[in-house]
N, C-alpha and C positions, 0 to 999 in steps of 0.2 A: 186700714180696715180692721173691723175685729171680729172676734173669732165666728161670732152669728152674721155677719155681713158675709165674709169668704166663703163660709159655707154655701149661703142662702146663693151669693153670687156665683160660685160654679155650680150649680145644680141650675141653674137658667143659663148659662154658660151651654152648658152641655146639651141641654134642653134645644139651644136656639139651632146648634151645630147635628141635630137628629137624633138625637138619643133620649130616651123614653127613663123619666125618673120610675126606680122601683123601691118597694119599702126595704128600712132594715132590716135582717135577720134578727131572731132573737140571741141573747149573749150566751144562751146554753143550744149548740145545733142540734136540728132535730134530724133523729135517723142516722148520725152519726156518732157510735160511741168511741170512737179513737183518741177523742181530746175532748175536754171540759168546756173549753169555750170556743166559741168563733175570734179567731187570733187574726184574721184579714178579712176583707172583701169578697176575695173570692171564694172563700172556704165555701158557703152554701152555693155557690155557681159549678162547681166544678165539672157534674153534670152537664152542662151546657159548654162547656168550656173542653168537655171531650167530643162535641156534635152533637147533645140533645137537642131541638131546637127550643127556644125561647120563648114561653107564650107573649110574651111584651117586644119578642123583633132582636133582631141582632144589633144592634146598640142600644148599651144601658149603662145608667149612671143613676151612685148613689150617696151617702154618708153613710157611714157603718161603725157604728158606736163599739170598741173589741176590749176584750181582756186578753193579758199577757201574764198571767202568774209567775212565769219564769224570769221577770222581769223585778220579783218584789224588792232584790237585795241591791240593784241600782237605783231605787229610784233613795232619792233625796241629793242625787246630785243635779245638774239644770237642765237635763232632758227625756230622763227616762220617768213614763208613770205604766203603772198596771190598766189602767183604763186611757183610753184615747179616743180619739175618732179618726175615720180613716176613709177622705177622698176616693171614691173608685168610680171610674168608667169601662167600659166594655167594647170590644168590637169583635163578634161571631163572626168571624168568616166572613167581614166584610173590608174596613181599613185595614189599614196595616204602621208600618214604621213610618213614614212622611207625614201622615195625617194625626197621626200622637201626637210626634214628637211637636210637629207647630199648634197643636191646638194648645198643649202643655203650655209651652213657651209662650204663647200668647195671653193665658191665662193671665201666669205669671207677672209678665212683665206691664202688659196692658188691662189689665183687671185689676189687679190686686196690688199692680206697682214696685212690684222688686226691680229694683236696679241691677240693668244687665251686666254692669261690672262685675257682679258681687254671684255671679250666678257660673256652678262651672258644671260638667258633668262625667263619667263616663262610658266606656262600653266594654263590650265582653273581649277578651285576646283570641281567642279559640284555641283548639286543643286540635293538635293532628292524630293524637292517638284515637282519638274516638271520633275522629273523619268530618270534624266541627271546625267552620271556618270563624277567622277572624270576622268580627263586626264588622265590616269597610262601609256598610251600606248606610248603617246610626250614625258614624263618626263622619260620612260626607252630609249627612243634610244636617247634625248641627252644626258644622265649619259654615254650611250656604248660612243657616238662621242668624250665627254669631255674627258672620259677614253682614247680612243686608241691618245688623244694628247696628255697625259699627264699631263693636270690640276684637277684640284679640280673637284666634280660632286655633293656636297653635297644637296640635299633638303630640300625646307624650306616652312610652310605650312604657309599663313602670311592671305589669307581672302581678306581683304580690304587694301583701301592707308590707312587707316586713322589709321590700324592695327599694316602698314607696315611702318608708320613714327614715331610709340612709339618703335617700338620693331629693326629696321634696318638688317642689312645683321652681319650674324654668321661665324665668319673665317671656311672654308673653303665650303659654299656654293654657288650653282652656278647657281639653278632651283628654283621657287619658283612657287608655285600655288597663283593663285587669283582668286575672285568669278566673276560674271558674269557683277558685273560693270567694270571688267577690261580685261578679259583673254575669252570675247565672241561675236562673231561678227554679227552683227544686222545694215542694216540701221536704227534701229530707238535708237542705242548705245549703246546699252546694255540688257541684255535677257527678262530681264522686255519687257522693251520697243521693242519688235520683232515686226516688224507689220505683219499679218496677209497673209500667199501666199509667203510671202518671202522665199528663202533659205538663212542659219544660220546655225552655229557651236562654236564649243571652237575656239579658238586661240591660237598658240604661238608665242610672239613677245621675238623678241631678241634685247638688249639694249647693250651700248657701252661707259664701265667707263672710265670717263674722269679724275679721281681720285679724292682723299678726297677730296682738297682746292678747286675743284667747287661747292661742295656742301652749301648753304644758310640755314645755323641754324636753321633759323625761318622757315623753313619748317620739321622739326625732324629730324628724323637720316635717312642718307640714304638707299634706294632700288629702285630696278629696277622701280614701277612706281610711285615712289617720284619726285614732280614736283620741286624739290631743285637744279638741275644741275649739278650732279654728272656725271648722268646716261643719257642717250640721247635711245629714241628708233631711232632705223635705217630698221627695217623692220619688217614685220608682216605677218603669215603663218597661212592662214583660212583654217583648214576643214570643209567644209562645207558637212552635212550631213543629216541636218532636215530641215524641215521645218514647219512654224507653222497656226495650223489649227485653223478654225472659233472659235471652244469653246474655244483655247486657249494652245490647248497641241502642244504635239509637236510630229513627227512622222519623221519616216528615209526618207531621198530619196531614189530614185530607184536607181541613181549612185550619188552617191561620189564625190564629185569635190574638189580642190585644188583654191585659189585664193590667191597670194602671192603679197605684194606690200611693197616697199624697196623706200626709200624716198633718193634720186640719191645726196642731199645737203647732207643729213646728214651721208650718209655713206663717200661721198670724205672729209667730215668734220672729221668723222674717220679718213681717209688713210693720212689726214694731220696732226693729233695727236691736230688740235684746235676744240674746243669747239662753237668758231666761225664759223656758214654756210658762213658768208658774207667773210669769206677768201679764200674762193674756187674758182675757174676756173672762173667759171660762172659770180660769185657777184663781185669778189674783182677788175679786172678792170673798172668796173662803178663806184668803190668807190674811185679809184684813178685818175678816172677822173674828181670827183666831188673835191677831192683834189685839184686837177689842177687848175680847173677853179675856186675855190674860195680861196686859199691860205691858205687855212685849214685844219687842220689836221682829222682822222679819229678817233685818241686817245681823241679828245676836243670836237666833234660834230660828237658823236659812233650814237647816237639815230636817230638823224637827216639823217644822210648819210642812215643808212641802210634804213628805211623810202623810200625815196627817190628813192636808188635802185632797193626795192623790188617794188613799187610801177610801175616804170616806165617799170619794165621788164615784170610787168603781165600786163601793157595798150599794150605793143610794141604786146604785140602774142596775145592777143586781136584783133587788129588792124588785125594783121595777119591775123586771122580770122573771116573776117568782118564787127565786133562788130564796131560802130560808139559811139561817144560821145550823150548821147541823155538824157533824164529824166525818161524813162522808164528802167525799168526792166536792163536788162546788160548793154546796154548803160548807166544807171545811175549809177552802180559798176564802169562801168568805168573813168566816170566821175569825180566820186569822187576820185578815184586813184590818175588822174590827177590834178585837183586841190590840193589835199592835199600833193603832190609833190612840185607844186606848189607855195605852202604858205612855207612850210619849207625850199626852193629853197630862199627866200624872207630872211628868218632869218638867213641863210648862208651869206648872200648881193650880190644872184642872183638878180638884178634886171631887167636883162634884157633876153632876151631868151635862155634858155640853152639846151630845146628839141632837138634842131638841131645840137648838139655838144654830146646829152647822146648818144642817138636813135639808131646812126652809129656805137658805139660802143657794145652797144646790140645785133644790127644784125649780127656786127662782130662775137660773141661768137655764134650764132645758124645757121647761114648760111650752113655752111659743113655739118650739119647734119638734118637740117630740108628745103630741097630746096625752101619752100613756104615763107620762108623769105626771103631769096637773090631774087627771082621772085616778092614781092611784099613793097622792100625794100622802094624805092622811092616815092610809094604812101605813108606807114604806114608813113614815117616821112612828111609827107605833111599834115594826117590829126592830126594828134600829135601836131604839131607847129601850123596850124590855132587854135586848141582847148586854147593853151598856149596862143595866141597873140586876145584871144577874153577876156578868162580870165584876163588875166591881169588889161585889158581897166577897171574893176567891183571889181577887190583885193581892190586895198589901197583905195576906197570910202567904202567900206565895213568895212575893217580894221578901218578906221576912224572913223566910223558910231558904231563900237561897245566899240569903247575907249570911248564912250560919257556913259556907262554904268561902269565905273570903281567906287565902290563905291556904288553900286546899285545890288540888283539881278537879275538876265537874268532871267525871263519869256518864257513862249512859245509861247508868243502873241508877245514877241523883237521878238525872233527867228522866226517868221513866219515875223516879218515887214522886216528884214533883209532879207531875204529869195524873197519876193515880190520885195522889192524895189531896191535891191543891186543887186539880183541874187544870192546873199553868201548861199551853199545848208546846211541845217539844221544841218548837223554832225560837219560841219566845224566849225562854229559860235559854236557851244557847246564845241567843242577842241579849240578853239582860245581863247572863254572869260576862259575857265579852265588856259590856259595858262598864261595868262595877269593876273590872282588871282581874277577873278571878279566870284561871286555865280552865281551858278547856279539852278532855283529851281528845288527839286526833281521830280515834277509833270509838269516836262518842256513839255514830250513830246502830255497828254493831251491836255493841254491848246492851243499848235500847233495845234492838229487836231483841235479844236475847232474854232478857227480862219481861217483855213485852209474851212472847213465847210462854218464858215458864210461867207465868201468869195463866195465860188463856189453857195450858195440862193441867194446872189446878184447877181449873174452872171445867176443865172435861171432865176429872176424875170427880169431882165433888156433882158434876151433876150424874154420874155414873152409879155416883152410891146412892142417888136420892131416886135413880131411875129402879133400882134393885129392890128399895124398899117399898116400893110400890104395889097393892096387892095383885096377885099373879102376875105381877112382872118382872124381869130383869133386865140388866142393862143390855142397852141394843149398840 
């Protein structure tokens, strides 16, 4: 299946099983200023996910299109992008762990076809300090699931990653417990880190062996959440069930909730048997277009193109949703998006505008299913291409400007001159001279603020004395 089939099929999936499709969020939450984007599913639920009730019922299920900005400096390897889309279903205080965990599973394996071989998962360890039990309840009903397919169901008690890449996976295990920095869900990552009011629980995340030869040595032996590339997770099943109080414990909710979120690349990266997201529905005609237009291949310039893709496809639903290019706040994500498209569009030997040639082909991939892109087609690439054709006029004086540094260490006071005087934004200049082999000092980004600082006194005291000479005025 691909990526608009999966989709389309668990949103009727869910639908047939009770739950009530609700639109996406927008990618900037509204009434929340603690974070720039909507990074999951449940972010705009949470409401509801503490007992408001639901106007649309207590089961629901959606596709939720997110940004991860935190995410920019992994991506160009074959799983991480700054834009995604993100599987979610819901259950208010209605289901609970049995009815997830098989609806998941059946998705999975009878929907969409993953082979149950190839399918493992795990659950939480518990913590007796904080009077949090073991999983036992997740880990017997997928042994039943595993059982009535057929496969293996063995359990494996492993703790930690760092547990779990001395010791790896025991033929024929298929569950594994892990403690709270992996298998417990917390906006603040981990059970430690619960912040305060929040609802929290175990998790269990199901992962998808892409077999031995993707695995990277130099991260130990493989298991499920070994960052070595065996394993790929493709979705994640919160119960959520406490929450944590002022002193710090933790106590049950009133009701129970379910928060399920399935990462839409990484499962059609399943159903395609590669490893590769950027091969799916979504990514991979952007990559063939970037082919096209520069005579290059994807097998010679993997890093570069994906970059690029992923890049351009989180500015395009950006745009979509009325994020402008700017120096604040989400317009400055996206900005940098943009440029740093950009510049790697440059080392391709784009040198002339290619917005207007991606953009179209983007929209093409989300049109059918999200109408706010075909309705705001011709604007998003309007403001897309002026951003491109101002940039530009500022790349290769900038570029220029930092090749004078080869030989020399970059500073945070270059980086702030470059920054002033080119326009070139401070991440870039630090990924362009890393690229060109030019040092970078460790204590780059100080030194920036510091400059950045004495700049903005100059600019107090200068407007201090224009305040003075003002008739009957002085500075305020």
């Amino acid at each position: 299946m691909d990526a608009h089939e999966i989709r389309n099929s668990y949103l009727a999936f869910l639908e047939t099983n009770g739950h009530t499709v609700i639109e996406r969020a927008p990618l900037v939450p509204r009434g929340d200023t603690s974070t720039l984007f909507n990074g999951s599913g449940m972010q705009s639920l949470l409401p509801y996910l503490l007992g408001e009730p639901h106007p649309a019922g207590n089961r629901l299920v959606d596709s939720q299109p997110c940004v991860r900005a935190q995410d920019i400096d992994d991506v160009g390897d074959n799983r991480h992008t700054t834009f995604f889309e993100m599987l979610g279903n819901w259950s208010l205080g209605d289901y609970f762990k049995e009815t997830q965990i098989r609806q998941f599973y059946a998705f999975l394996t009878e929907i969409v076809g993953l082979d149950p071989e190839n399918i493992y998962v795990t659950c939480f360890i518990g913590d007796q300090a904080n009077g949090i039990p073991r999983d036992d309840e997740a880990a017997s009903i997928w042994a039943q699931v595993f059982a009535e397919k057929g496969v293996s169901n063995g359990i494996a008690e492993i703790g930690s990653q760092a547990d779990g890449d001395a010791r790896g996976v025991k033929p024929g295990e298929r569950i594994f417990f892990y403690d709270g920095g992996e298998n417990w869900w917390s906006r603040g990552g981990s059970l430690e880190a619960t912040p305060i009011g929040d609802p929290c629980g175990p998790d269990s995340e199901v992962f998808y062996d892409f077999g031995a030869d993707k695995q990277d040595p130099s991260y130990g032996l493989a298991h499920p959440a070994s960052d070595g590339g065996q394993f790929m997770e493709i979705g994640n099943q919160v119960f959520m069930q406490y929450q944590r109080l002022a002193d710090g414990s933790f106590e049950e909710l009133a009701k129970r909730n379910v928060d399920f979120g399935g990462g839409l690349e990484r499962i059609a990266a399943a159903s395609l048997g590669s490893d590769d997201v950027f091969r799916i529905s979504l990514l991979w005609p952007i990559v063939q277009k970037l082919e096209q237009l520069t005579g290059r291949s994807y097998d010679d310039e993997t890093a570069a193109m994906r970059i690029i893709a992923d890049h351009l496809r989180g500015a395009t639903f950006l745009a979509v949703d009325g994020v402008r290019p700017s120096n604040k706040e989400q317009g400055y994500v996206m900005r940098r998006l943009l440029r740093r498209a950009i510049r790697l569009a440059l080392s391709l030997g784009l040198s002339e505008n290619f917005f207007s040639e991606i953009v179209p082909v983007i929209a093409d991939l989300y049109e059918a299913d999200y109408p706010e892109v075909a309705a705001s087609r011709d604007e998003v690439v309007a403001v897309l291409v002026k951003e491109e054709n101002a940039f530009r006029r500022t790349l290769e004086g900038g570029l220029a400007a930092l090749a004078l540094y080869e030989g020399q260490t970059l500073t945070g006071t270059e980086v702030f001159r470059l920054s002033d005087t080119h326009g070139f934004p401070k991440e870039l200049s630090v990924e362009e001279a890393r690229r060109l082999g030019i040092d970078v000092a460790e204590d780059w980004e100080a030194s920036f603020a510091e400059a950045l600082e004495e700049q903005r006194a100059r600019s107090r005291g200068a407007t201090r004395l224009g305040a003075a000479g003002l008739p009957g005025g002085a500075a305020k």
